[in-house]
N, C-alpha and C positions, 0 to 999 in steps of 0.2 A: 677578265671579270673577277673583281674579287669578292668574296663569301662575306656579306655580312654576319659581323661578330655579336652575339648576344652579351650583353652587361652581365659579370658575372659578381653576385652578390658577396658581401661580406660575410656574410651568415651563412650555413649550411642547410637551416631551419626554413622551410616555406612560411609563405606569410599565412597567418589563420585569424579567422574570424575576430576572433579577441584581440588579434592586433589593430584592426582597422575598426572597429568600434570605441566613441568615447568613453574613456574608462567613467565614467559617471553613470553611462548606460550600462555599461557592463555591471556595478556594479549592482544596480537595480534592477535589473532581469536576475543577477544571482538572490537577491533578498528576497523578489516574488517566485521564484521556485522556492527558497527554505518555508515561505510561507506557505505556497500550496504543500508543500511535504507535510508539511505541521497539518496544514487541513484534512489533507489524505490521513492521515493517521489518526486523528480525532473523532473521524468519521469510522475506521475501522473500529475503533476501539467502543463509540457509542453502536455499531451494528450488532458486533459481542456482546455488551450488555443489554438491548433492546431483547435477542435471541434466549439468554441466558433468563431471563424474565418471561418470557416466551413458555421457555419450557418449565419455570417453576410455578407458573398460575396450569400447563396443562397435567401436572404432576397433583396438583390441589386441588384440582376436579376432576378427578378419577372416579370413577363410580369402584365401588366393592368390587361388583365382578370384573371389573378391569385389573383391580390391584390382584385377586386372587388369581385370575389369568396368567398375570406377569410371574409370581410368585414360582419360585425352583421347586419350592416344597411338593411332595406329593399327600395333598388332604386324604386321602382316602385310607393310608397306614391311621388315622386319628378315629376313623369310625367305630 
């Protein structure tokens, strides 16, 4: 009985994804991930400014004794 022998490739390299895919699709699944990246970061970037507006209308409505609360100073050296 003799051992069947496996084909042994030219390559060293396994085959990967990217090689069995047409490169036309490959290259479109790379172009809609940079697109979603560009989305994901537009979206971060309008959440920061969303937030940063956020805090500067609660900054604008502060009552008196809110700001005097915040306030390091101690009022009472001024009596």
């Amino acid at each position: 009985m003799k051992k069947k022998q496996t084909p042994k490739r030219n390559e060293d390299k396994p085959v990967t994804l990217g090689d069995m895919l047409n490169e036309d699709l490959l290259k479109q699944l790379k172009e809609q991930k940079q697109q979603l990246k560009a989305a994901e970061e537009k979206k971060q970037i309008e959440e920061e400014e969303r937030k940063k507006e956020e805090r500067r209308q609660r900054e604008k409505n502060k009552s008196f004794e809110e700001l005097l609360n915040e306030s390091s100073m101690n009022w009472k050296n001024f009596k």
